[in-house]
Every structure is written in C-alpha cells, then in structure tokens.
C-alpha positions in Angstrom: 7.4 -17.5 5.8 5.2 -15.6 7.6 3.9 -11.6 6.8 3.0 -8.4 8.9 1.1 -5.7 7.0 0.7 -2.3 9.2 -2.4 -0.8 8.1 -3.7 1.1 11.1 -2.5 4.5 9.2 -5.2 7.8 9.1 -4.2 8.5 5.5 -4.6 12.1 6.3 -3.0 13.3 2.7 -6.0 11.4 1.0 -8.5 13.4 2.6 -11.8 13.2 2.0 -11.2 9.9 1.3 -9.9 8.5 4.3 -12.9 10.4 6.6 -14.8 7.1 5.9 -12.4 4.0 5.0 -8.9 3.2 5.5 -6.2 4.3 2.9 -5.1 0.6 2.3 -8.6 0.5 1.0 -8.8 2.8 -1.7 -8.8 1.4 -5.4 -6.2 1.4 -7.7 -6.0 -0.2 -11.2 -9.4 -2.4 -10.2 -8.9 -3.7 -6.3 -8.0 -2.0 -3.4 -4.1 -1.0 -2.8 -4.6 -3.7 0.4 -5.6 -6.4 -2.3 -2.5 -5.5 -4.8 -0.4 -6.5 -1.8 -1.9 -9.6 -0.5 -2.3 -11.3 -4.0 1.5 -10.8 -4.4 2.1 -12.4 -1.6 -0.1 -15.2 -2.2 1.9 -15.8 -5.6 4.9 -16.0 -3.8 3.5 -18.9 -1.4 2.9 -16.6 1.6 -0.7 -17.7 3.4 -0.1 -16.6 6.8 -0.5 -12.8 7.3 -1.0 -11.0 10.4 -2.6 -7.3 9.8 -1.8 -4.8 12.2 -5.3 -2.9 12.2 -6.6 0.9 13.9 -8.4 3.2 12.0 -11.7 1.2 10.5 -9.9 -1.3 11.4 -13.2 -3.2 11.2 -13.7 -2.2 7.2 -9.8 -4.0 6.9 -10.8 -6.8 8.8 -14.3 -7.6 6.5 -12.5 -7.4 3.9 -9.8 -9.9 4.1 -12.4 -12.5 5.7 -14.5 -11.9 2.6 -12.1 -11.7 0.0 -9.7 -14.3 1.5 -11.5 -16.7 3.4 -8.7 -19.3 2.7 -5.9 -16.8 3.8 -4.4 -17.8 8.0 -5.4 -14.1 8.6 -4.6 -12.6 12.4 -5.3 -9.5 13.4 -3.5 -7.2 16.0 -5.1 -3.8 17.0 -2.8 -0.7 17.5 -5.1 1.5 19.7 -3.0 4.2 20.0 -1.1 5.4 17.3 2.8 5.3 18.2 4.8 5.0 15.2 5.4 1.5 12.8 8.1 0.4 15.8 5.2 0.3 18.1 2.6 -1.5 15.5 5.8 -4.5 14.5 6.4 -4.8 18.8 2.3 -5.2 19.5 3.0 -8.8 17.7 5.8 -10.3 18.9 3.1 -12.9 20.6 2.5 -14.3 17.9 6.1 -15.1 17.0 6.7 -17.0 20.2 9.5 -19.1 18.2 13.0 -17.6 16.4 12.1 -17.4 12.7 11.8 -15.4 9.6 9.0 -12.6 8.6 8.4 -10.5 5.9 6.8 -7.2 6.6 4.9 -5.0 4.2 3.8 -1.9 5.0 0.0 -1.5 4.0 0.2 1.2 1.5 3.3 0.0 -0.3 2.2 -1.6 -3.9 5.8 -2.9 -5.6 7.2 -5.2 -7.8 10.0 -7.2 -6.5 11.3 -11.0 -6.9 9.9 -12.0 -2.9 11.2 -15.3 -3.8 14.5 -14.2 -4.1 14.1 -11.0 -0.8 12.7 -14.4 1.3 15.7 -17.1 0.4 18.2 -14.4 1.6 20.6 -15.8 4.4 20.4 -12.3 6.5 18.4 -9.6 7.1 17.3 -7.9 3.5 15.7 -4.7 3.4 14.2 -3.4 0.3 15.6 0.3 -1.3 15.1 2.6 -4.6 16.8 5.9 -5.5 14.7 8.4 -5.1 14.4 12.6 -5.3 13.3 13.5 -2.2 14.8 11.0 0.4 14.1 13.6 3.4 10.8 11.6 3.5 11.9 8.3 4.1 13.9 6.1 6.0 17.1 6.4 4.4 20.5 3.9 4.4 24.4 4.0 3.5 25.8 1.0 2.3 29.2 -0.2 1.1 30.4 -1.5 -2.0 28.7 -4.9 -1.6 25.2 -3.7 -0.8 25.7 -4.0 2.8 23.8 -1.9 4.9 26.6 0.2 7.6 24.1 2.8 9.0 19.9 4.0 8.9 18.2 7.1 9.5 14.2 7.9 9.6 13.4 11.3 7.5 16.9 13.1 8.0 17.0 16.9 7.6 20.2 16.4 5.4 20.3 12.6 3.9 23.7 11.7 3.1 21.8 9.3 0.5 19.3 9.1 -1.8 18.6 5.7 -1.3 15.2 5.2 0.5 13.5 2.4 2.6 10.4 1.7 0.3 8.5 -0.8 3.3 9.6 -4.0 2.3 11.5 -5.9 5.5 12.6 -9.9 5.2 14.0 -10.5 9.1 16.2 -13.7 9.0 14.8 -14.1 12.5 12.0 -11.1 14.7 14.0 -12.6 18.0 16.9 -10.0 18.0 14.1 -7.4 16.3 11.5 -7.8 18.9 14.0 -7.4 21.6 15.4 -3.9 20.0 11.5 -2.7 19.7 10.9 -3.9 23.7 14.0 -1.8 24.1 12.4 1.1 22.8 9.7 1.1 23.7 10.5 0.5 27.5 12.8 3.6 26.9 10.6 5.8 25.7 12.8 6.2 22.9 11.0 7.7 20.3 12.2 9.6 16.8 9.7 12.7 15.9 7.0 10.9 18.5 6.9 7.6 17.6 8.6 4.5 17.9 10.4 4.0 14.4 11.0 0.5 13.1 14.0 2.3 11.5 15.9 2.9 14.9 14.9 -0.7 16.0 16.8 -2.2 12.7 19.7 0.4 13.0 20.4 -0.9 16.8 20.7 -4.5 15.3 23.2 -3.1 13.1 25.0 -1.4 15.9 25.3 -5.3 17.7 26.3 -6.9 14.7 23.2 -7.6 13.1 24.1 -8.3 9.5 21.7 -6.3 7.1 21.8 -5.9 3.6 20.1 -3.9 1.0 17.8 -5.1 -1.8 17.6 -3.2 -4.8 14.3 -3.1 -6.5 12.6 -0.6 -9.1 8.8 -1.4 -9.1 7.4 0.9 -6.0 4.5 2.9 -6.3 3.5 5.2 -3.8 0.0 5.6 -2.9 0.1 8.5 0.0 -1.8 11.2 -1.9 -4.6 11.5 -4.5 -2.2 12.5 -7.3 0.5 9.8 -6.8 -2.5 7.1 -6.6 -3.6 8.1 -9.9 -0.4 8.1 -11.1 0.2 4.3 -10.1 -3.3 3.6 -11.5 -1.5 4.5 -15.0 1.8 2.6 -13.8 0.0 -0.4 -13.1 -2.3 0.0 -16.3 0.3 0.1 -18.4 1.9 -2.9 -17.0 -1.0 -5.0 -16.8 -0.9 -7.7 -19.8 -4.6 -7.2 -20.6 -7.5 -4.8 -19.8 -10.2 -6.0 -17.9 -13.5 -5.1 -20.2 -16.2 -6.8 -22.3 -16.8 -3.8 -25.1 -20.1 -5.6 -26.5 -21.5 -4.8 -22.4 -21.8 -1.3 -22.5 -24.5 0.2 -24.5 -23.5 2.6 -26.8 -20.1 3.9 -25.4 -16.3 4.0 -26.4 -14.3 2.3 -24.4 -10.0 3.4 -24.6 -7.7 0.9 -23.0 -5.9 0.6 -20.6 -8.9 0.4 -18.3 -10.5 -1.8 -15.4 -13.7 -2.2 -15.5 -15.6 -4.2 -13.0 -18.4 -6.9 -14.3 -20.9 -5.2 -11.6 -20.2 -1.9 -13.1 -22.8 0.0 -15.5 -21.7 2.1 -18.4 -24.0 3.6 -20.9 -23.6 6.0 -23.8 -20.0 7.3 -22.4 -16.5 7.2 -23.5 -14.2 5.6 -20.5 -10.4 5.9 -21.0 -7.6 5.9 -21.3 -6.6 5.2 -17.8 -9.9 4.8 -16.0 -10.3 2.6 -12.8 -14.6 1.6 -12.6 -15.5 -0.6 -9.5 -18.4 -3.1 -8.9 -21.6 -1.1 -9.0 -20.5 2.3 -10.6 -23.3 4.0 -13.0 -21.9 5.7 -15.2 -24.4 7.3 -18.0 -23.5 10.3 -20.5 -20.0 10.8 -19.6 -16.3 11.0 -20.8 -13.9 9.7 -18.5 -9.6 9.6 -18.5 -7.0 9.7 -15.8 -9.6 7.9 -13.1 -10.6 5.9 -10.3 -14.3 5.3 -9.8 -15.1 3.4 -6.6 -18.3 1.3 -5.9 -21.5 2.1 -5.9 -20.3 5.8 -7.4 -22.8 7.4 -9.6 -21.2 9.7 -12.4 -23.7 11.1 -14.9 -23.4 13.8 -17.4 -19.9 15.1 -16.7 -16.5 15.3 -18.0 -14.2 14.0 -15.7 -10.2 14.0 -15.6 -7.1 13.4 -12.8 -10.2 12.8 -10.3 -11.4 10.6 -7.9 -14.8 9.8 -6.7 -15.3 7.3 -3.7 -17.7 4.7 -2.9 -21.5 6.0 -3.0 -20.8 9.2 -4.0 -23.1 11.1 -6.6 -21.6 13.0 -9.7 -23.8 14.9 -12.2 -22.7 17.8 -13.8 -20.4 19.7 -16.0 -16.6 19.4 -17.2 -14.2 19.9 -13.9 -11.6 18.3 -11.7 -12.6 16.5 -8.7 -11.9 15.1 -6.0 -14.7 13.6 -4.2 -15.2 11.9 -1.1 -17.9 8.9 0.2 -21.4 9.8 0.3 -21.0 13.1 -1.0 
C-alpha cells in the first residue's frame, strides 16, 4: 500500500503561526501534527508516501528527509492552490499502474485500525458523527454502511456524518480519471476542485464505496482545537515523556512532553504542557501548552497558549498566543 498526504494548505486559522511554517508542522503532544501521522503509518507497514507540498513546502520536505531518511518519500508541488481534487490529480504519475492508495490529509491526527481500512475489498472512506457537519464533506449511507450519495460543506446537511480525511481507493485508476474529468471541466465546487465530487461521480458509475466508522479524530485547524488534542493525545499516551531529577528545582505535573534538548529551571510545567527541543524555560508556571523549539519563556504564568519556535516570553500572568520570532 501506498500513501498521499496533502500538505500544501496556508493554515490561515492558525495565524501567526502559519506566517512562518506550515500547519502540518506545528507541535502537538511532543512532535509535529505531520510526524503523528507518518509514525502511524509506519506502524501499519506503510513506507512509501508521496507528500503533496506548497506553502514552505521546503520546511515539509527537510523535515521528512531528516526525520525519515529510511521512509520512500516523493514529493509533488501544488503551485497553485486549487482545492484537495487538484493536489490528489497532480500525482496520478506516479501511479502509472491500477492499485490501491491510502490518502491522509496533512492536518488529520486519528486513531483508526489502518490494517483493517487497507484489507477492505472496496473503496473505504473514513466518517465520525459530528455537530457541525456544514464544515465537512458529508455522506448518506444505508443500512449496511454503504455509501449512496456525498456532498462537500452543504448549507443544509442531510447528515451529520462527516468525512474526517482518511481515503483507502481499492484502485486511483477510476479516481484519477473522475479528477482528469474535473479538472478538464472546469468543474469546481466553492473554487476548487473537491476530492469529494471526484468520489461522488465514482459512485454515480457504480463505484462501490463504503463508510468506515472510526472515533479517534482530532482536529488541528485552529489554536484552540490543537490544544485541545494536545490534552486528548496526553491523556492517551501510556507514559509521559520526562526525567523529573533533570530539571533543577521545578515541579513537574503529568501528563506532559518534554523534550531531552529542552531546559527547565525553578518552574512548575503541567498538567498538559507540550516543551520542544531547545525551549528555556526559567521562573515559570505552565498548564494547557505547547512550547515549540528554541522558545524562550521566562518569568510568566502561562495558560491555553502557544508560543512558536524562537520566540521570546518574559513577563507577567496572561493568555497568549504567540507567533515565530516574535
């Protein structure tokens, strides 16, 4: 089996972060969202990913080749930005040969059986229930799970049942084909090319799709939903991630992730408190938090905040959230 991961998306709901790196970048829980994704892939035996790559592309590419150096990484650039249809079609070159494919979109951190999505004989397309399904993809199916009609962000869904970005195509022949269609049509659904519409034509010629039920989804699209998976995935991690007798003079309150590289001195960190490689963090209290590398946090009180790589904290007791360099 073979994976796509789109991550060419602006992230423009988790500005100021995204000014200066990609959203599938950011940290949750200890490693970047990006990094959640490909290890769970990796478990499941999938080596050979292609990563649909646009804005910083560059910082996405470094950091698989570092990080992954064993991983049968491509890369495919989506210069213009027109919709997850158009990012799926700009690869069909490299799937010269009928076949399966999982794809993943880049910002989708879940917890799902892939061996079990990937042995299915058709078309499987992951879904949850969820409140507001005007925001996603959406599908009706019958009694049996089957899937009899989609629809991307409807102004009325007749379902609550939402596309979460997980895709296993028995074979990308008949998928490419509906994306060449749509593309060559101009046929776009609030300007772009939806992979939605491209999955709902195979339906409409007999395309056998069904739905796959899953409950562990966690969406990362704005700074207080990723903090909010940073307590999910917390909580559901079997161990935290921190030497106590390293830190001189501090408190430390699991759950937490705490990098190696990281520096913490006479603070209290947790619960709830993401630290990456290179962090300073002197004379503070810290809860409900992501820290990113090379942050320095000093004298402060921090809670429900972010603070992104290289940026400088020293202050007083407040909410933030803060971008790179700042």
């Amino acid at each position: 089996m073979r994976a796509i991961i789109p991550t060419a998306g602006m992230g423009t709901r988790l500005r100021p972060h995204t000014h200066t790196a990609p959203k599938v970048l950011l940290n949750v829980a200890g490693k970047p969202i990006l990094g959640h994704i490909v290890d769970e892939l990796m478990a499941a035996g999938v080596v050979d990913i292609t990563f649909i790559v646009g804005y910083l592309g560059h910082q996405v590419t470094e950091y698989i080749e570092s990080h992954y150096p064993n991983l049968r990484s491509h890369f495919v650039e989506q210069e213009e930005r027109k919709g997850l249809g158009h990012a799926i079609w700009l690869t069909r070159e490299l799937f010269p040969e009928p076949g399966p494919a999982l794809i993943i979109l880049g910002d989708t951190i879940f917890q799902a059986d892939l061996g079990t999505l990937m042995a299915c004989p058709q078309t499987a397309i992951a879904v949850r229930e969820v409140e507001d399904p005007s925001r996603f993809g959406i599908v009706e199916t019958d009694s049996d799970g089957q899937i009899l009609r989609m629809v991307e962000k409807p102004d009325n869904p007749s379902t609550n049942l939402a596309i979460v970005g997980i895709y296993s195509i028995h074979d990308t022949r008949p998928l490419f084909e509906c994306l060449g269609e749509l593309v060559a049509r101009r046929q776009m659904t609030r300007g772009e090319y939806q992979l939605t519409d491209a999955l709902a034509m195979m339906i409409e010629r007999g395309e056998s799709i069904i739905s796959f039920p899953i409950e562990g989804w966690f969406d990362c699209g704005k700074p207080e939903t990723l903090l909010a998976t940073n307590r999910h995935l917390m909580d559901m991690a079997e161990e935290a991630s921190y030497v106590p007798d390293t830190y001189s003079n501090s408190i430390i309150i699991p759950p937490v992730s705490i990098s190696p590289g990281a520096r913490v001195k006479h603070s209290i960190i947790g619960p709830y408190v993401s630290i990456s490689a290179g962090a300073d963090i002197r004379h503070s209290i810290i809860s409900d938090s992501i820290i990113s590398e090379q942050a320095t946090v000093w004298d402060i009180n921090l809670c429900d905040s972010i603070v992104a790589h290289n940026a400088r904290v020293v202050g007083y007791r407040t909410r933030l959230n803060v971008g790179d360099s700042s």
